[in-house]
C-alpha positions in Angstrom: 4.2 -10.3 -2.0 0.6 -8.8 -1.7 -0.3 -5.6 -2.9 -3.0 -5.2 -0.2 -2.2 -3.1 3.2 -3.0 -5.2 6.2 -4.5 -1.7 7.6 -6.4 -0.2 5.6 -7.0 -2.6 2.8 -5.7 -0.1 0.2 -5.3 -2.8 -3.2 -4.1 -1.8 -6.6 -6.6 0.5 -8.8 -6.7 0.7 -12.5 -6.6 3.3 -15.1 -5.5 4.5 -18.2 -2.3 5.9 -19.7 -3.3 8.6 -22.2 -1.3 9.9 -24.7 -0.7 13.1 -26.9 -2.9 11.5 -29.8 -5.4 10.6 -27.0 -5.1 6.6 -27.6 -5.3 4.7 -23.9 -3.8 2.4 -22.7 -4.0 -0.3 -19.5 -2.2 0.6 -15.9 -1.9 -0.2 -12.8 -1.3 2.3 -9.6 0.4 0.7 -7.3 -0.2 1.6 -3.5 3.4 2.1 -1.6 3.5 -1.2 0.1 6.4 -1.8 2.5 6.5 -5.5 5.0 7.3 -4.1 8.3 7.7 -5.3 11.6 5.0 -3.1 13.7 2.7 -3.6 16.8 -0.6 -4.0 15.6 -3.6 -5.8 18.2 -1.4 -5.9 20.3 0.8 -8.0 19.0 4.8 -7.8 17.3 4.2 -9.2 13.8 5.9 -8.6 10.6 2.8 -7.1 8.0 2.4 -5.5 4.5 1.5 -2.2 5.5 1.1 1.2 3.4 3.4 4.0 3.9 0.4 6.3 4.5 -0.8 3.9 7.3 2.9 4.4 9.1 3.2 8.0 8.6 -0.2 8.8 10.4 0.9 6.6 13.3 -2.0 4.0 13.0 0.4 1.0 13.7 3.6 1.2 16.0 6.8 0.4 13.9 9.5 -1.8 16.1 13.1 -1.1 16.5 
């Protein structure tokens, strides 16, 4: 599944785990992805979507 919201376009960023002795290391931060059925364009279609995107009511989740 994609790590990309079909909304927003919010992807996975990169970073750095630091530790106590201040040696980094590679990370990823995910973004809260969650494949939804919503109305979005006016269509019912099952997306990737962010949980952000679904809280602020920018698509219509279907029951």
């Amino acid at each position: 599944m994609s790590n990309v919201c079909a909304v927003c376009g919010k992807h996975p960023g990169f970073g750095n785990n630091v530790s106590h002795s201040h040696k980094k290391t590679g990370r990823v931060f995910k973004p809260n992805i969650i494949k939804t059925k919503v109305e979005y364009n006016g269509k019912i279609q099952n997306i990737n979507i962010c949980a952000k995107c679904l809280k602020s009511g920018k698509v219509k989740k279907v029951v």
